[in-house]
Backbone as JSON, one array per atom type, in Angstrom:
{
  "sequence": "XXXXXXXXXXXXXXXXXXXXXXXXXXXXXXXXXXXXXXXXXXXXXXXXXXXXXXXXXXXXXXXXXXXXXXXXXXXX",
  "N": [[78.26, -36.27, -2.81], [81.24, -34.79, -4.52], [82.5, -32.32, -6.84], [85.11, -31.5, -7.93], [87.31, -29.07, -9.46], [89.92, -28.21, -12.48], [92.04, -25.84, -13.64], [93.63, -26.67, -15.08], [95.92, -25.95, -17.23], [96.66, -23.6, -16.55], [98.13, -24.21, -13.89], [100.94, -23.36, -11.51], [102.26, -25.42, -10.41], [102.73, -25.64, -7.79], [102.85, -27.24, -5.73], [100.79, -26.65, -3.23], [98.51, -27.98, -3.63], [99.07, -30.64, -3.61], [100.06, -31.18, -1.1], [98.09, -30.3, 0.54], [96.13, -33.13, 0.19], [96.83, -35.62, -1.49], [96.48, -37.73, -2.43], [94.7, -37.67, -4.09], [95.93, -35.71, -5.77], [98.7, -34.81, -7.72], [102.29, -33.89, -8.98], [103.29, -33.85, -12.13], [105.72, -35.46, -13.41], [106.42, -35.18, -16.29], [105.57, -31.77, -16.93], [105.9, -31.0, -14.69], [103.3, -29.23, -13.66], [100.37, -29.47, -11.39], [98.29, -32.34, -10.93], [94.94, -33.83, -11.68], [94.25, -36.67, -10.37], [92.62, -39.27, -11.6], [90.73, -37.84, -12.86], [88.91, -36.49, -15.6], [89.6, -34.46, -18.94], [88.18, -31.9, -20.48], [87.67, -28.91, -22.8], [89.97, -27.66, -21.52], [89.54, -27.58, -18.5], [89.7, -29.89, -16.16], [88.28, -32.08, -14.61], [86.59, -34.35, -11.81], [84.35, -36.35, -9.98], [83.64, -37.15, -6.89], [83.62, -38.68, -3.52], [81.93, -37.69, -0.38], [83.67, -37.88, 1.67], [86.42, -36.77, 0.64], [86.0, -33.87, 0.76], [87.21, -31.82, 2.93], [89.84, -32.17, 2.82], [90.49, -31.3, 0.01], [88.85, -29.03, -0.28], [90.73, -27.43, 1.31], [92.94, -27.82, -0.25], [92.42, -26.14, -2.96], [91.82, -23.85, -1.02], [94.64, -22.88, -0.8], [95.46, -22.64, -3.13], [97.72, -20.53, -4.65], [96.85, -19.35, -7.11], [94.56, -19.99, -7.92], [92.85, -21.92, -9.37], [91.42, -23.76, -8.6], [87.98, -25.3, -7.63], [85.85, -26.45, -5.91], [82.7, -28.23, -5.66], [79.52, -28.91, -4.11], [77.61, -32.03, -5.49], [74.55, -33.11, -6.7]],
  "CA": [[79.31, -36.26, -3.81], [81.34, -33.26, -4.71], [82.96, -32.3, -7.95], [86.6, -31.12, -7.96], [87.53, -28.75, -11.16], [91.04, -27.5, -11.96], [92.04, -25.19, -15.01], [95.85, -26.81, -15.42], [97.17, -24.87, -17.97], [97.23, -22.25, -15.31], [99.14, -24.32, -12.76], [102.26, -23.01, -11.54], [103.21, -26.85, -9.72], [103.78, -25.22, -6.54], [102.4, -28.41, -4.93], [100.33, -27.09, -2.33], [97.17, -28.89, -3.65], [99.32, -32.12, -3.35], [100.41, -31.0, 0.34], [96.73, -30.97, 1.09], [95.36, -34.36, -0.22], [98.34, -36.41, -1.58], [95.96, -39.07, -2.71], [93.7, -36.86, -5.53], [96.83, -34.28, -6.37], [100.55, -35.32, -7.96], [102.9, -33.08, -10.01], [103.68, -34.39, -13.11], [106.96, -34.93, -14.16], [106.21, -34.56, -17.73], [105.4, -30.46, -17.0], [105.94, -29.7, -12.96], [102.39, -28.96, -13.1], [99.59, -30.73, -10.85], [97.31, -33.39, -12.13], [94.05, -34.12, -10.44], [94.45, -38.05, -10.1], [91.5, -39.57, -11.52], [90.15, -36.96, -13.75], [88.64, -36.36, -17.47], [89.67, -33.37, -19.0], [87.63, -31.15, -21.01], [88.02, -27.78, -22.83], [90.84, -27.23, -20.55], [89.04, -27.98, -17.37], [90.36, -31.14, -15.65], [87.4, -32.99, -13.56], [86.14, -35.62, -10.87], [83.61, -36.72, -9.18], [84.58, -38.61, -5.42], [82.9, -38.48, -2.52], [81.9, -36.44, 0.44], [85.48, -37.75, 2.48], [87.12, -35.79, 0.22], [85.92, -32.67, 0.6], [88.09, -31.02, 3.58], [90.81, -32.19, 2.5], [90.44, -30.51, -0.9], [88.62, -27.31, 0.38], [91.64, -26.43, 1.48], [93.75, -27.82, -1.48], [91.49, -24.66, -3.24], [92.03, -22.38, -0.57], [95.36, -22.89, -0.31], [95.94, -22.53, -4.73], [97.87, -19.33, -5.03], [96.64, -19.18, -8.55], [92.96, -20.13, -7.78], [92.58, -22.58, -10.41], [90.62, -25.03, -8.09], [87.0, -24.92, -7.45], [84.82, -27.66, -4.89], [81.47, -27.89, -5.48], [78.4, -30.31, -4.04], [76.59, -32.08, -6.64], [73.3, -34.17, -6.16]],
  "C": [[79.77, -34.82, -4.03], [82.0, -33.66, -6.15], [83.87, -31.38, -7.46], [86.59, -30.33, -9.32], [89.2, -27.91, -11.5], [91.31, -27.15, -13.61], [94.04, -25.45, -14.96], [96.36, -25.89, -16.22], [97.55, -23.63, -17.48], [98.01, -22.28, -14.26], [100.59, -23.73, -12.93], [102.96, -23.98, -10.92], [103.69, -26.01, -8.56], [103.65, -26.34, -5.78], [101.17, -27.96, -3.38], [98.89, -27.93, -2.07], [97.94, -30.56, -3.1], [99.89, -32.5, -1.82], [99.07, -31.48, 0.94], [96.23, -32.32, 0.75], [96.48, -35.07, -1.57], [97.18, -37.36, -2.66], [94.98, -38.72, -3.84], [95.09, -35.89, -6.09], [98.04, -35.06, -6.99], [100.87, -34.07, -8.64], [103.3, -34.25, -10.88], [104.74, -34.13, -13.41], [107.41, -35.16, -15.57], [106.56, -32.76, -18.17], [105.58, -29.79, -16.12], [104.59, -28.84, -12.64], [101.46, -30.11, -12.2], [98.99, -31.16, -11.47], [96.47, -33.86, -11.21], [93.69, -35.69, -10.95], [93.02, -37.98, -10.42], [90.3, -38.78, -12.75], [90.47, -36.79, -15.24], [89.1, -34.89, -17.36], [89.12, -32.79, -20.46], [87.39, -29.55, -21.64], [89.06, -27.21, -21.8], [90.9, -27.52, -19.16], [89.3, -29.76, -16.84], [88.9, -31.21, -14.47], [87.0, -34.18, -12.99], [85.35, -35.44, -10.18], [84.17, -37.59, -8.05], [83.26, -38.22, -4.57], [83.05, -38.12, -1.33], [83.24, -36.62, 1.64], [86.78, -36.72, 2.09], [87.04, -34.17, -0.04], [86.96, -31.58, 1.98], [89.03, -31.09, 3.18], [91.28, -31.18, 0.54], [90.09, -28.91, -0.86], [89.81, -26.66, 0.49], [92.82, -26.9, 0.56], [93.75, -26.51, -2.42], [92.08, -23.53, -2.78], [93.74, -22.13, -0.84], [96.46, -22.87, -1.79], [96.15, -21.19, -4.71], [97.72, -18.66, -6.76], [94.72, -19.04, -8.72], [92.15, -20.48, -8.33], [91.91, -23.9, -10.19], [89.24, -24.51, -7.8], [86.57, -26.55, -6.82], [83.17, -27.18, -5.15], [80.54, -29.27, -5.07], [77.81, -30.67, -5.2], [75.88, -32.99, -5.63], [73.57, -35.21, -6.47]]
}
């Protein structure tokens, strides 16, 4: 399993998280920021748990955040 974490109120909606993985990412057209499909949000921090299919495809959702407001991590 991994955990996904994304600090929205920092997005700038450029979309390239939703370029990478379409199917966890959208922009909202409420704000033109992204929204990580699926996820609680907490003190600011937007999170999910999925599983280990989704980790390349997010990795580089992450790498690929010119803001750098994504983080991938394994959990147990």
């Amino acid at each position: 399993m991994i955990r996904i974490t994304q600090q929205r109120e920092k997005c700038i909606g450029c979309n390239a998280c939703v370029e990478a993985a379409s199917y966890r990412w959208r922009i909202s057209r409420k704000d033109g920021r992204c929204t990580l499909i699926g996820s609680t949000e907490k003190n600011g921090l937007a999170s999910v748990v999925v599983g280990e299919d989704e980790f390349e495809d997010n990795k580089i959702a992450a790498k690929n955040c010119p803001v750098r407001i994504i983080k991938i991590e394994k959990t147990r």
